[in-house]
C-alpha positions in Angstrom: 0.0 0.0 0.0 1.5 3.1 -1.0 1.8 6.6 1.4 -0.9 7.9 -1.4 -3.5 5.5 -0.8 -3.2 5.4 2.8 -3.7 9.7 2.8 -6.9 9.3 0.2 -8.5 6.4 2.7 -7.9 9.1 5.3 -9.2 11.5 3.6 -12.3 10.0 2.7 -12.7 8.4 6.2 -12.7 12.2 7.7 -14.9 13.6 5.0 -17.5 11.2 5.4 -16.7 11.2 9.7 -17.5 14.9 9.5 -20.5 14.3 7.6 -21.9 12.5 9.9 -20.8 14.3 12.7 -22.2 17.5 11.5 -25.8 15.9 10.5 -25.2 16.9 6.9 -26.1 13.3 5.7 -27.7 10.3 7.0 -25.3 7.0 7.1 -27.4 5.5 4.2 -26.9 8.4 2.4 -22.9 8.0 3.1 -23.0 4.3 2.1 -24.7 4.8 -0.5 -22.0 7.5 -1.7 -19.5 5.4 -1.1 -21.0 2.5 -3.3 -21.9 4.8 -6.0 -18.2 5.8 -6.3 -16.5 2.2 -5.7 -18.7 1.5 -8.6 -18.1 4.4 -10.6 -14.0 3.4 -10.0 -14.4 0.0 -11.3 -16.2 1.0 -13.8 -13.4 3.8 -14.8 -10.5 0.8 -14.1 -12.6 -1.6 -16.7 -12.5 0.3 -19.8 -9.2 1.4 -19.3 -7.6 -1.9 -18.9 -9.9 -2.1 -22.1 -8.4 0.7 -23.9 -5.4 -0.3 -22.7 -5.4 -3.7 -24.2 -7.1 -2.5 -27.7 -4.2 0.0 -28.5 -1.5 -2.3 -27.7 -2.9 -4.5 -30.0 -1.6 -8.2 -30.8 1.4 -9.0 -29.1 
């Protein structure tokens, strides 16, 4: 695990603390955040693995 990811998990851990905290959001409404961009990221990691693979073509 790199210094990078451990500072974004921190990050988003505080963020979503605060939220919380403050009574901005509900926690469903932080889960469901959270799901929405886990999905969003896999999504994002997909095509470019498939992008990726297309311009490299045959090896």
């Amino acid at each position: 695990m790199t210094a990078w990811s451990i500072i974004a998990r921190l990050v988003v851990t505080v963020v979503w603390a605060s939220r919380l905290y403050l009574g901005v959001h509900r926690l469903t409404d932080v889960l469901g955040g959270y799901a929405l961009g886990l999905a969003w990221m896999s999504l994002v990691m997909v095509a470019s693995q498939l992008i990726d693979d297309r311009t490299r073509g045959p090896a």
